[in-house]
C-alpha positions as CSV (number, residue, x, y, z in Angstrom):
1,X,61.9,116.5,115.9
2,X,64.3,114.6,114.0
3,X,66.5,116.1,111.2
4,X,65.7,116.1,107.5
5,X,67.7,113.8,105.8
6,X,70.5,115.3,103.5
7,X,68.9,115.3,99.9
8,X,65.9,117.1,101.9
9,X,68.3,119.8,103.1
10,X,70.4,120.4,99.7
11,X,66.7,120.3,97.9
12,X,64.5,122.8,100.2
13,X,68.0,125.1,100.5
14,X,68.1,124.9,96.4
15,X,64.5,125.8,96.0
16,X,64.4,128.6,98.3
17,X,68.0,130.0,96.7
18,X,67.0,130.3,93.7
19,X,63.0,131.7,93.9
20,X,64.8,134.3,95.8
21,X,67.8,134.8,93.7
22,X,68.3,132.3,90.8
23,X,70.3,129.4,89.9
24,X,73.4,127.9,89.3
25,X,73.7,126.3,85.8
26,X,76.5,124.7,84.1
27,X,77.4,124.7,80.1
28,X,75.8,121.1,80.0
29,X,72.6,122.2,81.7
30,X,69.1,121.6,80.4
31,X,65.7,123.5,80.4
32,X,62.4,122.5,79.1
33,X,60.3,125.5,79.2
34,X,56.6,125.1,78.2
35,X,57.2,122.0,75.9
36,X,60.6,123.8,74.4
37,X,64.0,122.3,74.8
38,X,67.0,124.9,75.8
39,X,70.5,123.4,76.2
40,X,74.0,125.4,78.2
41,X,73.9,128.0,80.3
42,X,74.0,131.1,77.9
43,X,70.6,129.4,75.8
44,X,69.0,128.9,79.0
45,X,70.1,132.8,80.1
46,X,69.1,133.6,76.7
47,X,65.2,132.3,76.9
48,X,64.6,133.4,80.7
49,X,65.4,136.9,79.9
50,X,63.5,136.6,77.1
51,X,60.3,136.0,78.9
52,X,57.4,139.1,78.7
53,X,56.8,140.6,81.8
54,X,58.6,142.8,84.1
55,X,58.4,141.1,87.8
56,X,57.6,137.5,89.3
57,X,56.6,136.5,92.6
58,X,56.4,133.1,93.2
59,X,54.5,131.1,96.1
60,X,55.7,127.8,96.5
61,X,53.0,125.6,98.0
62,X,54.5,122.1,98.2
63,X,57.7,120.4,97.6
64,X,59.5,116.9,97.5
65,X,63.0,116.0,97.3
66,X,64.6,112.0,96.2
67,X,68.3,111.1,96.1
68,X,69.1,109.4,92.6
69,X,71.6,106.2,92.7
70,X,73.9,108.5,91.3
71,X,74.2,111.1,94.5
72,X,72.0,113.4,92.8
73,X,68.8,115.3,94.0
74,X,65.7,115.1,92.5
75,X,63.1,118.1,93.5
76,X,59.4,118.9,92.3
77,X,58.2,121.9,93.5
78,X,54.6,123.3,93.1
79,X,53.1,126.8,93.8
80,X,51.2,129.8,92.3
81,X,52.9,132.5,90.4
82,X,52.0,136.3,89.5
83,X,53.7,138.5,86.8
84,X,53.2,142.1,86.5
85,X,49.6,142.4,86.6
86,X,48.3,139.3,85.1
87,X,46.2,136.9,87.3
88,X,47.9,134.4,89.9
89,X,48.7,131.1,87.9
90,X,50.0,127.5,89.1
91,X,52.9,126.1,88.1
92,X,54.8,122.7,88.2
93,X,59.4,123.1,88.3
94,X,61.4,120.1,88.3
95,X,65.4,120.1,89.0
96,X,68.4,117.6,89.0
97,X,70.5,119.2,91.2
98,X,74.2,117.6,91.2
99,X,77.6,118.1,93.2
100,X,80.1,119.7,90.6
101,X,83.4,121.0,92.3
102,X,81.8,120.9,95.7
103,X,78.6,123.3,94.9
104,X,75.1,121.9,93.7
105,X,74.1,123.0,90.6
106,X,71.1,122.7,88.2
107,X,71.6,120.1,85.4
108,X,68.4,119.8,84.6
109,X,65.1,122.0,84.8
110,X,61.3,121.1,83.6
111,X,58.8,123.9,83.9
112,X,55.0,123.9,83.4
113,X,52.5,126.3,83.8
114,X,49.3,124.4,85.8
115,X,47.2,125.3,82.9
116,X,44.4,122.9,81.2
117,X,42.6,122.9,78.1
118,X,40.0,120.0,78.5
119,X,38.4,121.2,75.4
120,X,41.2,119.9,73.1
């Protein structure tokens, strides 16, 4: 079987670091959570601890890595989600990951719940 090509590696090794133990963010990073715009690491901190429930477990069910032209990586993960008790949910993440000072951090983070209101 042939090897994954690097942005493959650096992306599915990113994903699984940080559903298992979080991320890397920089004082320049972004995070759209839900629709709402967070911006440096200590906003971003702010907001995710901020969140109401006690535990997470995340199931990640497919995901895709692209190089940018600017030696970045590009990832879009999907998967189902459960916190505390509340039902199982799906969720869309998407991450620019980029090379700062020889470690790949998280520049920029998109997250959507998979929920739908066709009624609107």
């Amino acid at each position: 079987m042939a090897e994954k090509p690097m942005w493959e590696q650096i992306g599915s090794g990113f994903v699984q670091h940080y559903y298992q133990h979080g991320l890397l963010r920089t004082d320049a990073s972004c995070l759209t959570w839900e629709g709402e715009g967070f911006q440096g690491k200590n906003a971003i901190m702010t907001k995710l601890s901020s969140l109401p429930f006690q535990t997470i477990q995340h199931s990640i069910t497919a995901q895709d890595h692209h190089p940018t032209p600017d030696s970045c990586v590009m990832s879009m993960v999907m998967g189902q989600l459960k916190a505390d008790q509340d039902q199982v949910m799906g969720f869309q993440q998407v991450f620019l990951l980029k090379n700062v000072d020889n470690k790949w951090v998280c520049t920029n983070d998109m997250f959507r719940l998979a929920l739908h209101n066709f009624g609107a």
